[in-house]
N, C-alpha and C positions, 0 to 999 in steps of 0.2 A: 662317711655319709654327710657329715656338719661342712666336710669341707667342700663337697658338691653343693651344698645348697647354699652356700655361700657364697659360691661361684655362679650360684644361677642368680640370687639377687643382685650382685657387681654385674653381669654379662646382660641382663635383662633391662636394668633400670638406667644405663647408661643410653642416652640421645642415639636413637636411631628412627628410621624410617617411619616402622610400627606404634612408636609412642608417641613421634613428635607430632605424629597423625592424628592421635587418639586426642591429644590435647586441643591438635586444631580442630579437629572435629566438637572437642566440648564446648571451645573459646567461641567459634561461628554457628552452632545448630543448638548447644544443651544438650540435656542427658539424652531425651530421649533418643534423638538421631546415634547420639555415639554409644547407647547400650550396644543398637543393634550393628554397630560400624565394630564391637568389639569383639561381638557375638563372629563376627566375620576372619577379624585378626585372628580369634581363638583357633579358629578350623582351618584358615590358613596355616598357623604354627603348627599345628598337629598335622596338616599336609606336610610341611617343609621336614617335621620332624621324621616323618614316615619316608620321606625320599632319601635320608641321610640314612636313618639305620638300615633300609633293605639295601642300599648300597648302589642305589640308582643313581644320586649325586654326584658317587666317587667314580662311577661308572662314565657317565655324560659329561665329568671335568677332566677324563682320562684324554678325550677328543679332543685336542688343540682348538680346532678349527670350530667348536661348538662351544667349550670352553671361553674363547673369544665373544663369539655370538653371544651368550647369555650374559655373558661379563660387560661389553658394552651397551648391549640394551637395557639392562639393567641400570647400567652407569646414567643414560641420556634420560630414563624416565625419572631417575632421583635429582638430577641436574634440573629437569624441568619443573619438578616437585618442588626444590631448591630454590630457583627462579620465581615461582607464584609466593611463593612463603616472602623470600625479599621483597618483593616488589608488590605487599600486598598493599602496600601504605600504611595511613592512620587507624588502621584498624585488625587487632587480633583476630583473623579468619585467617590460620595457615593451611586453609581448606578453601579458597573463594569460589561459588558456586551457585548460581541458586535454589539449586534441590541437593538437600543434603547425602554426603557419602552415607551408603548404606551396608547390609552384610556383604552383597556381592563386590563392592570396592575395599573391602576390609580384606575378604577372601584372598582378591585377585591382587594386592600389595603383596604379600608373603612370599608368593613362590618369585618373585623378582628380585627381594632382598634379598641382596647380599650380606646383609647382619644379621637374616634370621639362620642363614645357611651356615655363616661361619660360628653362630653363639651356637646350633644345635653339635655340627659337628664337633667344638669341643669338649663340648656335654656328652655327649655319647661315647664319644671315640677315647675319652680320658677319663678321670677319677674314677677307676674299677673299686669299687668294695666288695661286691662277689665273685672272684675271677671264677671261681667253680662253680657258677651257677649265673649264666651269661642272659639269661629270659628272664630270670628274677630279677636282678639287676636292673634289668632295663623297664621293666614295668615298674621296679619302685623309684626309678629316674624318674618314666611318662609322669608318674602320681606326683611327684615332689615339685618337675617344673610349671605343672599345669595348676599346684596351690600355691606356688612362690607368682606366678604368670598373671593371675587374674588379681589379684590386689593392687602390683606394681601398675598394669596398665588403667585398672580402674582410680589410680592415684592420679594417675597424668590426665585421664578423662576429669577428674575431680578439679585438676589445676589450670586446667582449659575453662568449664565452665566459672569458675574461681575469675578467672581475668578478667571473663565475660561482663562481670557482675562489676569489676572494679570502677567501670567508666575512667579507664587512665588516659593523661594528656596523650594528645595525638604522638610525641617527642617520644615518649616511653614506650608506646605501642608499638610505633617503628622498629625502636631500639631491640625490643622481644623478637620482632619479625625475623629482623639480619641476626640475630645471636641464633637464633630456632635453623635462621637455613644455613647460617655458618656451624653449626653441631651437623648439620644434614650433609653439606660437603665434605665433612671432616671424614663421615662415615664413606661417604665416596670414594673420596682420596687415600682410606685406608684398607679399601677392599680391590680397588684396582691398583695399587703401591705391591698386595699380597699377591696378586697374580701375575706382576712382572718377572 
């Protein structure tokens, strides 16, 4: 069990979609916008996490031809995401918007990641501690990712508004921007690399 939840803080707190979000969300709006942008990530996760285990995911990636489909639209929206992040300029908003992301932008992130989909399915599909007892098991997974889940992303929310607050030279700012969307393509390039 130690070494599941070890694996869910490495597989969770590493730069994807979901938290580089949470941050831009803190860095451009403040808490209050990104409780509720978290509150939305959360229900997503627990979406993505529910389409892995009933085996709907493995079901709808069995389909080539939809497989594809999910795979590049997913690819073009984080590419776009990617994009607004680089090129947001002198200023920490890896969100630029003028009404801030809210629960239903948080929600409707999830089921498009491809890093929520590849961190649940290794979480679920690996580290068995109960093999004889397959529904306990996985409800003490539910419980373990969802107390490891909300601190990590409430940190990256904390690290956003943190930046907000810094007033950094315009030079630095940038600098954060291109590093946030080159973490954000990496995750691209390594979820369509696994599907080739």
């Amino acid at each position: 069990m130690l070494e599941f939840a070890l694996a869910v803080v490495f597989l969770i707190i590493t730069p994807g979609p979901g938290v580089l979000s949470a941050a831009g969300v803190g860095a451009g709006f403040g808490y209050r916008a990104g409780f509720a942008y978290l509150a939305g990530l959360w229900m997503g996760n627990n979406l993505v996490t529910a389409i892995v285990i009933s085996g709907v995911a493995a079901a709808a990636l069995a389909l080539p031809w939809l497989r594809a489909i999910l795979l590049w639209g997913s690819a073009a929206y984080l590419l776009w995401l990617a994009a607004k992040i680089a090129f947001a300029g002198a200023k920490i908003a890896f969100i630029h918007s003028e009404r801030a992301p809210g629960f239903w932008n948080g929600l409707a992130l999830q089921p498009i990641n491809p890093k929520a989909y590849a961190v649940n399915t290794a979480l679920f599909s690996g580290f068995a501690f109960m093999p004889d007892a397959l529904m306990a098991e996985t409800a003490i997974k539910l419980v373990i990712v969802n107390v490891i889940w909300l601190p990590i992303h409430l940190a990256w929310l904390w690290a956003g508004v943190s930046l907000r607050r810094l007033n950094l030279a315009a030079g630095t700012q940038r600098a954060i921007n291109m590093g946030m969307a080159a973490a954000m393509l990496a995750v691209v390039a390594i979820a369509v690399a696994a599907q080739l």
